[in-house]
N, C-alpha and C positions, 0 to 999 in steps of 0.2 A: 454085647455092647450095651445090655441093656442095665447095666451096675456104672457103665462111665455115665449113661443118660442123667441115672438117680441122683451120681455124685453131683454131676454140673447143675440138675435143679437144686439139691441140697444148697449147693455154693453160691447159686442166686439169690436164695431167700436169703442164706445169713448174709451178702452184700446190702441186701434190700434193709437189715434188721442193723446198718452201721458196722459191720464187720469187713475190715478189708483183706482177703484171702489170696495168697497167694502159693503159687504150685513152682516147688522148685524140687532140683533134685540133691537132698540129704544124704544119699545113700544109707538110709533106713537108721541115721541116727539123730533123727531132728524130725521138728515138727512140734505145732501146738501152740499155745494160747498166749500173747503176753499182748500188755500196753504199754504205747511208746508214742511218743509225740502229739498225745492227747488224744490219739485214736486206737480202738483194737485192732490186734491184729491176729489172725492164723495162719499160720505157715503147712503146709501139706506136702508130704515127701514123693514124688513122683516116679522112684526109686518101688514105690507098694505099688499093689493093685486096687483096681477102684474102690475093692468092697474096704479093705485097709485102709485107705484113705477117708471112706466113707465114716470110719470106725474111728479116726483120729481126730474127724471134723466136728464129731459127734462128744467126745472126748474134749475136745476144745471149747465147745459151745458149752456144756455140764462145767468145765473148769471157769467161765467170763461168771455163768452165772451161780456161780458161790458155792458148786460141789468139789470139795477139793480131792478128796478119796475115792476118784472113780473107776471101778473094777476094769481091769480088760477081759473079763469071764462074759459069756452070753448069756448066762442065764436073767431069768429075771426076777 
């Protein structure tokens, strides 16, 4: 449980930073970053497990700001 804890403060901060996140379930084919009624928004598929979701939120947040080409590889 300790990967859903990470997720939910991850999800705080980008709340706290004007991102409004929401957790639905996609069935693993949705999720991610767009702007809509003059606010961002992230979508996260609840369909993944936390570290996946973790990875999409993070993917989201590199997409708002200005990375548009961002790997799903771990390396770094």
């Amino acid at each position: 449980m300790l990967e859903e804890r990470r997720l939910q403060v991850a999800i705080e901060l980008a709340e706290r930073r004007g991102y409004t996140v929401r957790q639905d379930w996609l069935e693993g084919v949705g999720g991610g970053y767009f702007h809509a009624a003059g606010r961002p928004w992230i979508f996260l598929d609840m369909s993944l497990d936390a570290n996946a979701r973790m990875k999409q939120l993070g993917k989201a947040l590199a997409e708002a700001a200005g990375f548009r080409d961002v790997s799903d590889s771990d390396a770094a």
